[in-house]
PLY file of the C-alpha trace (Angstrom):
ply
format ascii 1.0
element vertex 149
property float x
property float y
property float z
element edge 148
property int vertex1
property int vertex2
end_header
-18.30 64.25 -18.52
-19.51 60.69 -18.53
-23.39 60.52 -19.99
-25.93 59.44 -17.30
-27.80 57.36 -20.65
-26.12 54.57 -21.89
-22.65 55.28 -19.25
-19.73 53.22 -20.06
-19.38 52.80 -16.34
-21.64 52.91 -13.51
-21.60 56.85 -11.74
-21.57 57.12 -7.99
-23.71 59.62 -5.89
-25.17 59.99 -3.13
-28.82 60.89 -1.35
-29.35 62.34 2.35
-32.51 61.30 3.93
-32.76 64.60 5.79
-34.91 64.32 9.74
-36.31 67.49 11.95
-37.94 66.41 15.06
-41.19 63.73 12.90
-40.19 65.30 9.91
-38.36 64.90 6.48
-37.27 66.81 3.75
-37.66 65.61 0.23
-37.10 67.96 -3.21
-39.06 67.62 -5.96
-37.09 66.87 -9.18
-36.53 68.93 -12.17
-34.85 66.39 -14.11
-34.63 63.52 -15.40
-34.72 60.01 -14.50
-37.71 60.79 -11.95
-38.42 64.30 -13.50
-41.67 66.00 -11.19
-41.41 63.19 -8.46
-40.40 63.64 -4.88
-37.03 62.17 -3.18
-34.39 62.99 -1.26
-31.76 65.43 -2.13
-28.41 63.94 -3.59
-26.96 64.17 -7.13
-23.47 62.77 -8.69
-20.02 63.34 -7.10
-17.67 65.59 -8.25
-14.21 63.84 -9.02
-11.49 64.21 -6.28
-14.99 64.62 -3.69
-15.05 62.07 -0.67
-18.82 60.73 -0.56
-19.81 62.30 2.46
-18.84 65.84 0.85
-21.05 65.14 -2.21
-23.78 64.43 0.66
-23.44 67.76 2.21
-22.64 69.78 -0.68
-25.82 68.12 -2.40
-27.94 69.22 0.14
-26.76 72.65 0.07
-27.25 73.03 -3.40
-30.60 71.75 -3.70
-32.15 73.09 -0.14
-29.94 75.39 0.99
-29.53 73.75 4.29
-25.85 73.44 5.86
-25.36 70.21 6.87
-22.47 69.48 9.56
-22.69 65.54 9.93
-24.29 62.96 7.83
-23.74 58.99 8.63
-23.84 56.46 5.85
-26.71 53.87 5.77
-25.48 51.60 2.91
-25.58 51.68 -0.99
-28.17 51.18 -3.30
-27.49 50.59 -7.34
-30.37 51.78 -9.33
-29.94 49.51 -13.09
-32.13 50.01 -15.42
-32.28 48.15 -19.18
-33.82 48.66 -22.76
-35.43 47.15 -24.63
-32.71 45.34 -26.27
-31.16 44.34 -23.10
-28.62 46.95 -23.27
-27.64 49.23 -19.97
-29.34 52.26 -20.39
-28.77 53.63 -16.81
-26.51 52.39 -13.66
-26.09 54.71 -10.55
-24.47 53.57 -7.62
-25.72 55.78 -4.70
-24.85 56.45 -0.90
-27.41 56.38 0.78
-26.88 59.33 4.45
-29.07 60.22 7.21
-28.61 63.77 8.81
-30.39 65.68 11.03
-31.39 69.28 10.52
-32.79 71.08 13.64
-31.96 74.77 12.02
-32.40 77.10 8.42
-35.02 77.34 6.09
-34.92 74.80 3.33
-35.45 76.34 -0.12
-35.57 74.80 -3.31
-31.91 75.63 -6.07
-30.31 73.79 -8.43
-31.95 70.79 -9.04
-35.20 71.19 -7.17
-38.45 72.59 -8.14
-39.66 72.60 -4.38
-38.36 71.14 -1.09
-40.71 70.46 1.68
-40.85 68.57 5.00
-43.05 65.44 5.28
-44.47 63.56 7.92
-45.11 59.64 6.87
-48.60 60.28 6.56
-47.67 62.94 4.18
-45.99 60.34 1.50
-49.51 58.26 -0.09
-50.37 61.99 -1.66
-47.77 62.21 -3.39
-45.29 60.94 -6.21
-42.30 59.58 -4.76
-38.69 57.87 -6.50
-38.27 54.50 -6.55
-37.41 53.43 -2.82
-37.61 56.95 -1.07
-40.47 55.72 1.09
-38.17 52.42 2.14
-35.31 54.57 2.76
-36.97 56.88 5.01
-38.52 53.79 7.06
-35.37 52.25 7.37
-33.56 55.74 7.79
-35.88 56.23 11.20
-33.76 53.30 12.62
-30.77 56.30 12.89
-31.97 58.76 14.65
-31.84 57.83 18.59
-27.80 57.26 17.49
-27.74 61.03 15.26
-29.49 62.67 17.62
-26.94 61.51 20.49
-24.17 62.47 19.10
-23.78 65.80 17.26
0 1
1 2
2 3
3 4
4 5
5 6
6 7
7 8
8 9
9 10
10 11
11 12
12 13
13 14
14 15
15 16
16 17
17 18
18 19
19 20
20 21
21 22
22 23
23 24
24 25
25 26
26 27
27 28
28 29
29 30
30 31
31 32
32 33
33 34
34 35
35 36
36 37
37 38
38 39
39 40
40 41
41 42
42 43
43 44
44 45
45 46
46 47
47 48
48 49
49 50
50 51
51 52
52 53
53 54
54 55
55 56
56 57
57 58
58 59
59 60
60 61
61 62
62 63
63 64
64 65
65 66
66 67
67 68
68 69
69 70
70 71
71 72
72 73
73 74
74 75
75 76
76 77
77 78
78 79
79 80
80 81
81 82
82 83
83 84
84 85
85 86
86 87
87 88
88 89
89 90
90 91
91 92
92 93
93 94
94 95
95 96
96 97
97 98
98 99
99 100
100 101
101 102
102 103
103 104
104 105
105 106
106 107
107 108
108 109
109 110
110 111
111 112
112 113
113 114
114 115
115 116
116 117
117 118
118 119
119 120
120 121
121 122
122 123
123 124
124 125
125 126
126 127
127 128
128 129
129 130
130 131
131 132
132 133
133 134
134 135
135 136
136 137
137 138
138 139
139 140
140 141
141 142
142 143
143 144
144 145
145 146
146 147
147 148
């Protein structure tokens, strides 16, 4: 397994901004980079696993929610340096919207706690890098996810 600190190459993954009716869902991380902050679900991709599956199987694993469709957004590189210059960390994620209109989301694997926000929820607590953009610009989806199941 490639290490996620100091990688030889950059590892791909991918994040599901997750919407019920006003709502989103967003796990609270266990681990590290972002340890105790809140984002959307998504880890790493398994080898020989298309990008959409590592979406869906992602979400299963960290909120037990089934998803059947997710669309792709775009992708967003997260780089981050030392203090000698050197690469300490490069993730390449993509970034899905889904809707989820049924099942209780529960917190596994990598999530101390999963819980739906509304965006007045999101200045109370501490987010990842971005997850507040990506929901805004995620909203833009939903008239064309919730149109076609």
């Amino acid at each position: 397994m490639t290490s996620r600190h100091y990688p030889k190459s950059p590892l791909l993954g991918a994040c599901t901004a997750i919407w019920r009716g006003d709502r989103f869902l967003l796990a609270k991380r266990v681990k590290s980079p972002n340890k105790d902050t809140w984002g959307m679900p998504g880890g790493m991709a398994e080898v020989g696993e298309t990008l959409d599956d590592a979406a869906k199987r992602e979400v299963l694993e960290e909120t037990g929610l089934k998803l059947n469709r997710v669309v792709f957004n775009r992708f967003h590189e997260i780089i981050r340096r030392d203090d000698e210059d050197r690469v300490s960390m490069h993730f390449v994620l993509a970034m899905y919207i889904a809707i989820s209109n049924e099942g209780d989301a529960v917190a596994g694997d990598d999530a101390a706690d999963v819980r739906w926000f509304s965006m007045e929820d999101l200045q109370s607590y501490s987010l990842t890098d971005q997850t507040e953009k990506f929901i805004l610009e995620s909203k833009s989806f939903l008239s064309d996810l919730s149109g076609r199941r």
